[in-house]
C-alpha positions, 0 to 999 in steps of 0.5 A: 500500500503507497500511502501519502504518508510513506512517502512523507516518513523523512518528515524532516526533509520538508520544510515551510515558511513564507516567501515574499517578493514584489509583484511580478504583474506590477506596471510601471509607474505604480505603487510598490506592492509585495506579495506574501505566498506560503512555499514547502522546501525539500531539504536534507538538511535544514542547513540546505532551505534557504541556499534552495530557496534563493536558488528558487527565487532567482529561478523564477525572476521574483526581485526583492525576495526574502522568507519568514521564519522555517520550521519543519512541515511537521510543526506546521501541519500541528499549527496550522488552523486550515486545510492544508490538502495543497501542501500535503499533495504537492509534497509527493512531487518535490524531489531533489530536481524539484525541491519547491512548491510555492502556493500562489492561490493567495498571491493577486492584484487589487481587488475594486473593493480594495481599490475604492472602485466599489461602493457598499454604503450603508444608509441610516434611514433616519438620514433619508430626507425628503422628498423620499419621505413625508414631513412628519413622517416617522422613519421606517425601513418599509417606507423608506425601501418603497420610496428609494425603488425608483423615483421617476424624473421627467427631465431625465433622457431615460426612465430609471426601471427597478427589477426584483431578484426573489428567492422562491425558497425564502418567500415560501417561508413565509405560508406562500408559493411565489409562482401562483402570486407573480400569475396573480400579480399582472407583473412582468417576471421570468424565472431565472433558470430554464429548461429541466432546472426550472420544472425541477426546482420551481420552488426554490428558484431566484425570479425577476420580477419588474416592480418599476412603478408605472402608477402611483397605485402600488400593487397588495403584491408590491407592498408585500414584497416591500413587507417580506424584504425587510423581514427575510432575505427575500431578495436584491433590488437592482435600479438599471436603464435597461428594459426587462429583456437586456437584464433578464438574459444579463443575470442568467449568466450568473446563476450557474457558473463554474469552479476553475479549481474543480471545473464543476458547475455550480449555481451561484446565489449571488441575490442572497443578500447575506452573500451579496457583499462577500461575493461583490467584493471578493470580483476582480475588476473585469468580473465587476465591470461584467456584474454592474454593466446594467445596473447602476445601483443594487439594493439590499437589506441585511436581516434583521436590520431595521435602521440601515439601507444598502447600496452597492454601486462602481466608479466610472473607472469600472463601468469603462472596462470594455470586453469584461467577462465574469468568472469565478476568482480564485479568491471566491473559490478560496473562500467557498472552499473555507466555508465547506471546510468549516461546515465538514469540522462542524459535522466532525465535532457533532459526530463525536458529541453524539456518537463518540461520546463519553470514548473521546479522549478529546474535551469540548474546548479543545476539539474545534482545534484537534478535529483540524488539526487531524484532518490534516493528519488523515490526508497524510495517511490517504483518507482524502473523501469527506466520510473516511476523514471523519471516521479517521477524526473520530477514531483518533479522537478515543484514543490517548496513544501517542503519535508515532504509536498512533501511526503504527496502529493505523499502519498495522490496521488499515492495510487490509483494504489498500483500494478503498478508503472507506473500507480502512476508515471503518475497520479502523474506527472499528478497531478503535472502538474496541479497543477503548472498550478495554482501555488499550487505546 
């Protein structure tokens, strides 16, 4: 059986720090900028890192270089407070032909968010003023929201539109289907999936709806779309020139997208107002320029928050970037990728809270920290799907022996079944088990 570890039993051989050196993409005439990339080092000795290191630098053309501090990947992998996957596979290739691997998934430009190019205002609704409000008027979020959708000017070349993007899923929480209201409604709307995607998930779609108001009557259906959008986080408001096609067939773009790191296809909930400012600041400037082309304000309101108002709008600078394209950054794609890591290290603990119990040898407050920790310890000894890792997890969290003991077992035990990986997470937990029964773990 080859397992990752095998080849990592020379754990001293291997060694981490973190390179930095000035941006290699910087134009002239720009301010300095360094880049900080965490990089693993093959070494025999520990004497060997930093001659290799520098060798590297001058290798790939990176000017001003420099490192923090060294420490073996051992101590790393015991510190470290992330999924650490990259680094544990890109061990097996460093040899001493190759001896580096920089990860430059966290080495990039400006993002408009950082560069004042994106604006993300939030709005108390006490500072509303007139002639959005009344003279005597009392601020209230609901009628401070109906007042901002779009305020009609005639001296103006164009009529300002207002669209409506609603989670069916959230506005059925609410004792309603939304598909046989928009019929009712007389509103113009269209589901923002097609094909076998909207038959399928009818109930759980996002839909755009026009809520422009072209009389000054306001629909019961309006005014409860107002209601439920300072309840739940119904939805977006987008303000655009555009006419209801040109949006539609803009949006549809974004609801399905695809993961550059796994070049899987995936729907993005970018009208989630909990999501929206995460995403929107994480796009890169041609991924913004492509967002924003039609809208000149995007409307949202955070859950529970009754005071403020957000608006989300971009510089000049933006808006003339010609030929934009929207793609997933690899920012973006980091952080989906903390958020499932973080959400499989909760399903780890309550695995152990509910089925372990009294077994573990691990207390509450310490077990957020060992369930990363040991994560990382599986990938090392193979176990890379989500269900063997946290079989592996929970094994290990019964047992008291310590590490290199631990290795030995595991090695001893899972070898039985060298082609799958559930199959040696189950007879190991197993084992495990048994084990601690009679106190021999």
């Amino acid at each position: 059986m080859n397992e990752i570890f095998d080849g990592m039993t020379n754990g001293g051989a291997f060694w981490v720090t973190e390179s930095i050196f000035d941006d290699p993409q910087a134009r002239k005439g720009t301010r300095h900028t360094q880049l900080r990339a965490p990089t693993l080092i093959y070494a025999r000795e520990r004497r060997d890192v930093v001659s290799i290191l520098f060798r590297y630098f001058t290798q790939q053309g990176l000017s001003n270089a420099d490192y923090t501090e060294i420490m073996p990947f051992d101590t790393y992998l015991e510190n470290s407070q992330h999924y650490e996957k990259t680094f544990i596979l890109a061990a097996q290739t460093l040899n001493d032909a190759h001896p580096v691997f920089m990860d430059r998934r966290y080495c990039f430009d400006l993002l408009p968010s950082q560069d004042g190019d994106l604006f993300n205002r939030a709005i108390a609704i006490k500072a509303i003023k007139k002639p959005l409000l009344e003279p005597d008027a009392e601020p209230n979020i609901g009628h401070c929201l109906q007042k901002m959708i779009v305020r009609q000017d005639a001296s103006k070349q164009y009529s300002l539109h207002c669209y409506a993007i609603i989670d069916a899923a959230i506005y059925q929480l609410d004792g309603r289907f939304l598909v046989p209201d928009l019929i009712a409604s007389g509103l113009t709307w269209r589901c923002l999936f097609k094909g076998e995607s909207e038959s399928v998930m009818e109930n759980i779609a996002p839909y755009l709806i026009d809520i422009t108001p072209y009389t000054d009557k306001q629909t019961l259906f309006l005014l409860r779309l107002i209601t439920l959008f300072t309840q739940q986080p119904l939805g977006i408001i987008i303000q655009s020139k555009e006419s209801f096609g040109i949006v539609y067939h803009h949006l549809r773009k974004f609801t399905y997208v695809q993961n550059p790191e796994t070049q899987r296809w995936c729907y993005l909930r970018f009208y989630d107002p909990r999501a929206l400012p995460t995403i929107i600041s994480l796009m890169d400037y041609s991924g913004l320029a492509s967002f924003m082309r039609h809208a000149l304000a995007i409307i949202y309101l955070q859950p529970n928050q009754s005071t403020v108002i957000n608006i989300i709008s971009v510089t000049h600078k933006v808006r003339a970037i010609k030929g934009s394209c929207f793609r997933l950054t690899q920012r973006m794609c980091n952080y989906f990728a903390q958020n499932s890591y973080q959400a499989f290290t909760q399903k780890v603990d309550r695995f152990i809270e509910e089925h372990v119990g009294d077994k573990s040898q691990i207390t509450e407050g310490f077990r957020s920290y060992f369930i990363i920790q040991h994560i990382n310890q599986a990938l090392r000894w193979g176990f890379s799907l989500e269900k063997p890792v946290l079989l592996y997890v929970a094994a290990r969290s019964m047992s008291y022996l310590p590490e290199i003991k631990w290795g030995e077992l595991v090695k001893a035990h899972t070898c039985r079944f060298p082609l799958s990986q559930e199959l040696r997470a189950k007879h190991l937990f197993g084992l495990v088990w048994h084990l601690s029964e009679i106190k021999a773990v």
